[in-house]
ZAKOLDREN-199988 format. One line per field, with one value per residue (C-alpha): residue in one letter; x, y, z. Coordinates in nm, 4 decimals, decimal comma. Layout:
! ZAKOLDREN-199988
type [A:...]
c1 [X:...]
c2 [Y:...]
c3 [Z:...]
***
This chain:
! ZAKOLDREN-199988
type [X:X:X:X:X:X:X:X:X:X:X:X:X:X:X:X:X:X:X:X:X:X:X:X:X:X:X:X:X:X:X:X:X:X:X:X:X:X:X:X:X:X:X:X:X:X:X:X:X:X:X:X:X:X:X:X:X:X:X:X:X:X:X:X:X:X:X:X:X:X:X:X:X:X:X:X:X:X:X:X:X:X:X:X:X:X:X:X:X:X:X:X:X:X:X:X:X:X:X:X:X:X:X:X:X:X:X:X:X:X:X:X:X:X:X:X:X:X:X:X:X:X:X:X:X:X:X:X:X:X:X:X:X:X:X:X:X:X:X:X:X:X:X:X:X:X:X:X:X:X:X:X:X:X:X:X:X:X:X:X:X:X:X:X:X:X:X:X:X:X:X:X:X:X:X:X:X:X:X:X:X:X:X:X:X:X:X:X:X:X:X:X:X:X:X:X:X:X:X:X:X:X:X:X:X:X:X:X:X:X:X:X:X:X:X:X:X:X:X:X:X:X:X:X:X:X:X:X:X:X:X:X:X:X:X:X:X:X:X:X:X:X:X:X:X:X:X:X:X:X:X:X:X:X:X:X:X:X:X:X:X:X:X:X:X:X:X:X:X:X:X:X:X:X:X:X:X:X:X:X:X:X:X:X:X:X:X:X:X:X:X:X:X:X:X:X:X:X:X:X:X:X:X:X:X:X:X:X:X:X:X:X:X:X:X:X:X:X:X:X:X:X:X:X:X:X:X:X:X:X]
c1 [0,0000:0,1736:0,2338:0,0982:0,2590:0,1485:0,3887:0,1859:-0,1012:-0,3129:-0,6217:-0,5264:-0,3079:-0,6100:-0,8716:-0,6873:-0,6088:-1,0171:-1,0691:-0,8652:-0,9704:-1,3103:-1,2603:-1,1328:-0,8145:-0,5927:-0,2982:-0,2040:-0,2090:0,0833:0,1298:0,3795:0,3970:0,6546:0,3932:0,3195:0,0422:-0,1133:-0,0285:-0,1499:-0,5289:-0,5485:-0,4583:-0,7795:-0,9475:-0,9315:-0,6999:-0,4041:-0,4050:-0,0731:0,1946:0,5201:0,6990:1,0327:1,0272:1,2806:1,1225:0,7459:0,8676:1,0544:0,9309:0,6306:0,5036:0,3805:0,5008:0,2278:0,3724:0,1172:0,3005:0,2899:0,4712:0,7438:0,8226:0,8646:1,2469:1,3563:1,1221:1,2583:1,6434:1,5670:1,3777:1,5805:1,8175:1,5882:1,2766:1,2647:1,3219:0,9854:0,7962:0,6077:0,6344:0,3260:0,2539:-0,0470:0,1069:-0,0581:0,2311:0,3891:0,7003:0,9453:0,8060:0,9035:1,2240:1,2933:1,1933:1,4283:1,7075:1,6570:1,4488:1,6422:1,5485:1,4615:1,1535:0,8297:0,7533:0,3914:0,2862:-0,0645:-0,2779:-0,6701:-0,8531:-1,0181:-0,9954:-1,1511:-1,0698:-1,0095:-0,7018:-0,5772:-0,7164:-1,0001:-1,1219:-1,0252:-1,3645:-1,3845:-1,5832:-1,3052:-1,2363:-1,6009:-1,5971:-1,2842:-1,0302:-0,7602:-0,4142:-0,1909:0,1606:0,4273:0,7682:1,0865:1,0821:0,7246:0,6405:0,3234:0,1976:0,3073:0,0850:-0,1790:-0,1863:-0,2440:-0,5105:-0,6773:-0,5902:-0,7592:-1,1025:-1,1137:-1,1215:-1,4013:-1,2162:-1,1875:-0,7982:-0,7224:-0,3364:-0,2016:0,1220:0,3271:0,4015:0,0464:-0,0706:0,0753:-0,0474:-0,4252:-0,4265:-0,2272:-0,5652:-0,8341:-0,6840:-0,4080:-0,5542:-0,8389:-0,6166:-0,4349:-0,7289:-0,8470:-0,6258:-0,5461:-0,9684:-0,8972:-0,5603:-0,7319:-1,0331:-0,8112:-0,5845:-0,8396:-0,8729:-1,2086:-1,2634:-1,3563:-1,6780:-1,7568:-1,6479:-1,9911:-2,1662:-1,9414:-2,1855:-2,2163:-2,0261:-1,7413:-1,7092:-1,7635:-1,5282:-1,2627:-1,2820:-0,9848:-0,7871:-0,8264:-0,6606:-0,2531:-0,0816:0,1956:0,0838:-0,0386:0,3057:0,4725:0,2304:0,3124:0,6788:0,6855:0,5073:0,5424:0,5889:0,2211:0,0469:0,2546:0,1352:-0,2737:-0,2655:-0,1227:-0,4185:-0,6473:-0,5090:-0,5663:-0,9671:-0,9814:-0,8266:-1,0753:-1,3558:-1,2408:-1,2945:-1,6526:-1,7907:-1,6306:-1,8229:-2,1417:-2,3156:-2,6266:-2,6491:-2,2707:-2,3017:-2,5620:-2,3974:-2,0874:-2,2173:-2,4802:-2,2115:-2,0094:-2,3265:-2,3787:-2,0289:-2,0889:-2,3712:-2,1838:-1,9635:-2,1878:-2,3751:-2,0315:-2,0224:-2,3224:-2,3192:-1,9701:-2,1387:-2,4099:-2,7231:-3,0468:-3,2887:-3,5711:-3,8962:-4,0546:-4,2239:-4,1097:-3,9103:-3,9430:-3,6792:-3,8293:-4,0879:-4,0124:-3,7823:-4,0377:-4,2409:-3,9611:-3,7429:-3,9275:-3,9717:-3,6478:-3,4448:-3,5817:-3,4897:-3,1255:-3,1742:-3,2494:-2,9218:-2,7077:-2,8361:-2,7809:-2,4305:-2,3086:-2,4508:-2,2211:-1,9089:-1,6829:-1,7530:-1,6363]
c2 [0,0000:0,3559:0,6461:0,9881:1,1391:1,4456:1,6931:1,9184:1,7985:2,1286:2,2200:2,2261:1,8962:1,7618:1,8162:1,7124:1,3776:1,3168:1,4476:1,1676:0,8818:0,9714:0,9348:0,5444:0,6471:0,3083:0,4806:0,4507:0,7969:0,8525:1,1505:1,3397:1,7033:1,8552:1,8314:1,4805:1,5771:1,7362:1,4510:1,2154:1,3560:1,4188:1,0226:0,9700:1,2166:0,9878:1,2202:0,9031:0,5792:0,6280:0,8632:0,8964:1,0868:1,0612:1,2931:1,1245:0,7955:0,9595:1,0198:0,7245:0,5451:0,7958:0,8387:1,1850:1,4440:1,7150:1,9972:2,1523:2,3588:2,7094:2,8458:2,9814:2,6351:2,5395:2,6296:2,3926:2,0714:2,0992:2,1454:1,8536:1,6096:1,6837:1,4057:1,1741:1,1470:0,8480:0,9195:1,0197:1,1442:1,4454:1,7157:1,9828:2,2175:2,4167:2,7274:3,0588:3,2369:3,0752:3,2591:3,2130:2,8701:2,7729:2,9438:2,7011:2,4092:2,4888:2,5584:2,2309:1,9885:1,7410:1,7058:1,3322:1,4491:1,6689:1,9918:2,1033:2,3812:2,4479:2,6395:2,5626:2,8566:2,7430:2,7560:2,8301:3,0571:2,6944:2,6142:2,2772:1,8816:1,9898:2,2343:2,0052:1,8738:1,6404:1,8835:2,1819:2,2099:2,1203:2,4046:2,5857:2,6787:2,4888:2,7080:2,4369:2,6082:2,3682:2,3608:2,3313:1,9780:1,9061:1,5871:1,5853:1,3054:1,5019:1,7897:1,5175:1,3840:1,7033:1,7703:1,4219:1,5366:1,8369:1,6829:1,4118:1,6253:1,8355:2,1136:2,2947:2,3118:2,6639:2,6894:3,0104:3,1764:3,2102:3,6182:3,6646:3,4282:3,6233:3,9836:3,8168:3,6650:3,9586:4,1221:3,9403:3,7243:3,8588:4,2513:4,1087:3,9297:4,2605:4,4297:4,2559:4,2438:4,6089:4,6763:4,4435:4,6331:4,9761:4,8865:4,6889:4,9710:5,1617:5,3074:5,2503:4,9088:4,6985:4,8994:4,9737:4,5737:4,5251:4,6906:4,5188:4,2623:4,0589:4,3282:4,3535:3,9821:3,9000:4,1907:4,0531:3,6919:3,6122:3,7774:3,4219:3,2539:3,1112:3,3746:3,1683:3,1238:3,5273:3,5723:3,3702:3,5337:3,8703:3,7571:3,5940:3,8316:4,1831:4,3891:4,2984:4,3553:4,6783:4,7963:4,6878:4,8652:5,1846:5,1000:5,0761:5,4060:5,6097:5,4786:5,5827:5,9346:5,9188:5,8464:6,0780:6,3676:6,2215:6,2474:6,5870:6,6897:6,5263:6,5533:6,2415:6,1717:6,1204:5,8722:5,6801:5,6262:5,5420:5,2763:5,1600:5,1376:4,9066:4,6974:4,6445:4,5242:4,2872:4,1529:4,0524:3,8830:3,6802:3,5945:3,4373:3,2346:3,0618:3,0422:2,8658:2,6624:2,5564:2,6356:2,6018:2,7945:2,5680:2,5419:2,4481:2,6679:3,0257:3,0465:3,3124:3,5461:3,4762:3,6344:3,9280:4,0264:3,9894:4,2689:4,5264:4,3921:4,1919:3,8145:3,8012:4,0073:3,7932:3,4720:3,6678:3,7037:3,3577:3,2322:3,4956:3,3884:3,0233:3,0696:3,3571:3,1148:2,8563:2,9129:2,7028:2,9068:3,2088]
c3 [0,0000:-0,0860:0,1651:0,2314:0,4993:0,6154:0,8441:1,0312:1,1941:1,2390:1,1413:0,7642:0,7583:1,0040:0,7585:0,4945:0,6439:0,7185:0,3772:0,2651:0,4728:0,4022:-0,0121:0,0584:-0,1187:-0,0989:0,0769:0,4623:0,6351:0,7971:1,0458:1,2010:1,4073:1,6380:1,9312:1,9792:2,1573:1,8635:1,6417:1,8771:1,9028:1,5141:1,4952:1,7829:1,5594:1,2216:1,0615:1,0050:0,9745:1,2489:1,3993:1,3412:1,6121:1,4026:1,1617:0,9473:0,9654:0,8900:0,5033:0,4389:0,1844:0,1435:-0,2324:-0,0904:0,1375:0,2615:0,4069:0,6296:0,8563:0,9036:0,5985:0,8340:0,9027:0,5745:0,4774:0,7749:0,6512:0,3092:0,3982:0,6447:0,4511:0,0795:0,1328:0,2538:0,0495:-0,2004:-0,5816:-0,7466:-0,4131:-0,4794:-0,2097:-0,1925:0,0654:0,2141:0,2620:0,2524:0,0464:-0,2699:-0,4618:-0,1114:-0,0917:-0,4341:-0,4126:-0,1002:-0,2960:-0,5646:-0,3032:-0,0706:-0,2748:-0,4968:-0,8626:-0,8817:-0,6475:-0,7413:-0,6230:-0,6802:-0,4658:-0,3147:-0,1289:-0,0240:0,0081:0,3341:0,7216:1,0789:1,3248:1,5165:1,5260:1,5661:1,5011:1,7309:1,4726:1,1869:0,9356:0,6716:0,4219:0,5072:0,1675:-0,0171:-0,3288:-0,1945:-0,4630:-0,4117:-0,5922:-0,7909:-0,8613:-0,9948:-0,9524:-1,2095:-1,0976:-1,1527:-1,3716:-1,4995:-1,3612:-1,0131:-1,0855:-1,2159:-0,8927:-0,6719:-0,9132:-0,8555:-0,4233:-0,4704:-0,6250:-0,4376:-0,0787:-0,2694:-0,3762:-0,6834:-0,8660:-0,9855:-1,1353:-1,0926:-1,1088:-0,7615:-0,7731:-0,8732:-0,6103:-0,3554:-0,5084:-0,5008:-0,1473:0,0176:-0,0889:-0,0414:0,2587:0,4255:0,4286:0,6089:0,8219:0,9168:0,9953:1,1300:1,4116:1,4295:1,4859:1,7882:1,9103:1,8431:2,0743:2,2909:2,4031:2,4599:2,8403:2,8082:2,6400:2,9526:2,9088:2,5463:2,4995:2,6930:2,3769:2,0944:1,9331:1,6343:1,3797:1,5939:1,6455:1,2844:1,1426:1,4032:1,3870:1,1725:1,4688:1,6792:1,4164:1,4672:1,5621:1,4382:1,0916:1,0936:1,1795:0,9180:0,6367:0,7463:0,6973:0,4072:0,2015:0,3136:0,0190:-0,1002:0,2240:0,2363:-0,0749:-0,0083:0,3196:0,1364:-0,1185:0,2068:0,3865:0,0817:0,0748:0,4296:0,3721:0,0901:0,3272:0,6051:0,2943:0,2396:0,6277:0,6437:0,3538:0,4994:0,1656:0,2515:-0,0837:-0,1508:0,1411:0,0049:-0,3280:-0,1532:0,0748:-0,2152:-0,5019:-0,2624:-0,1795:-0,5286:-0,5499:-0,2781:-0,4198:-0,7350:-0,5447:-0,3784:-0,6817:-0,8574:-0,5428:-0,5892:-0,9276:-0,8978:-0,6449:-0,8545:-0,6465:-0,8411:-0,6482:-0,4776:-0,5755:-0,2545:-0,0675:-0,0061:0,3492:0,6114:0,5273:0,0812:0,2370:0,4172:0,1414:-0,1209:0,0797:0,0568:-0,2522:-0,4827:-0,5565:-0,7561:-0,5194:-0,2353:-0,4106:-0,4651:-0,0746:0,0111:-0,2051:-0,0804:0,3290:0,2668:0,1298:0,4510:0,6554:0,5754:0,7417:0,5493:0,2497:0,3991]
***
């Protein structure tokens, strides 16, 4: 029976390993993480088949290395594990930057093994096994950037990965992988935190915290992630988040113009032309989801929005409510 090891037994390397298990594939799950501990409940947790507390020994004679650390930790794995991985393995990652990662690979990995690198768009807030699911990655994009060393067979074979957990393969260049997530995931990231530090060193936050509610909880929740893996994203790709929080400073001087003006009207368009961007967002979602709208009868919330917005903007409604609503889409 062939190998998969994976190194890194988070929430990501977790839910991969359930993913896996779950499909049947014919391959013994083999884990491995630098707290035993954590390695040891994702194994009680069906995410392996076993643990390896040696991490030499966890790769040998794996057909396929998952690197599912924190992409800080990445450098060291590969520089490690180079000499020791058999001829042919294919080595992929999870991490959430990709042009330093491939730059390691070309640096530490052999050539007579594959690197293909990856990155599912998906994740909690819950870090760890005990946040890990099965269905992590159902209809997440999952990036596919190959190495130099790539075969085709290797990059084949994280496609085949990537369907079989659920998720959707999307091949992409590394530099503008970075440019992409450093806007749409690591910007949120960053504020993320920073709405939490400017509230939190506030004087006053033990009592206005007793007011914060479900906006500031939802507009902070990326802040519980890792703060090892927020750490190692901020490092690894600072230039790009440097230049999208320039790009986000300049909308807020932008804004800061509007309220001074206090023109209503200027507001409205402001907050409605965004909306309306939103919106379109959404909709690609669950188009590229494929949800056919029911035909059953009209729910609660069809209802109420077909009082203020119209049956067709209330069955827009009902999609759009379904998909927030799931978090794993998010």
């Amino acid at each position: 029976m062939d190998r998969i090891t994976i190194v890194g037994m988070g929430l990501i390397g977790s839910s991969l390993g359930m993913a896996l298990k779950q499909a049947g594939i014919p391959a013994e799950i083999v884990g491995t993480d630098r707290d035993r501990g954590v390695a040891r409940r994702a194994q009680q947790a069906g995410a392996s088949d076993r643990t390896e507390t040696n991490p030499i020994s966890a790769i040998r004679g794996s057909k396929m290395v998952i690197l599912a650390t924190p992409v800080g930790g990445i450098r060291d794995l590969m520089e490690l594990y180079g000499p020791e991985l058999e001829d042919g393995c294919i080595v992929t990652d999870t991490g959430s930057t990709k042009a330093q990662v491939l730059r390691w690979a070309e640096q530490y990995l052999p050539d007579r093994v594959n690197f293909v690198g990856g990155h599912p768009m998906a994740g909690r807030e819950i870090s760890g096994p005990e946040g890990a699911q099965a269905d992590l990655f159902k209809n997440a994009t999952y990036c596919i950037i190959p190495g130099k060393t790539s075969s085709k067979k290797a990059v084949e074979t994280i496609v085949k990965m990537a369907d079989t957990i659920g998720a959707k393969p999307y091949f992409i260049d590394p530099v503008e992988h970075d440019s992409f997530v450093a806007s749409v995931s690591h910007l949120p990231l960053v504020l993320s935190s920073l709405l939490v530090k400017v509230n939190a060193d506030n004087p006053s936050w033990p009592e206005v915290s007793k007011v914060a509610s479900t906006g500031f909880k939802d507009l902070t929740r990326l802040a519980s992630g890792s703060p090892e893996m927020s750490r190692d994203i901020c490092a690894t790709n600072p230039e790009l988040i440097i230049r999208w929080l320039d790009q986000f400073k300049n909308e807020i001087d932008s804004f800061k113009t509007l309220l001074q003006e206090g023109d209503p009207e200027v507001l409205w368009k402001f907050f409605d032309d965004l909306w309306e961007a939103r919106d379109r967002w959404l909709q690609d979602k669950i188009l590229a989801k494929g949800v056919v709208q029911s035909q059953g009868l009209p729910t609660t919330v069809e209802m109420m929005g077909g009082m203020v917005l119209g049956d067709r903007s209330a069955g827009k409604l009902r999609e759009m409510w379904d998909w927030q609503n799931d978090p794993k889409q998010r």
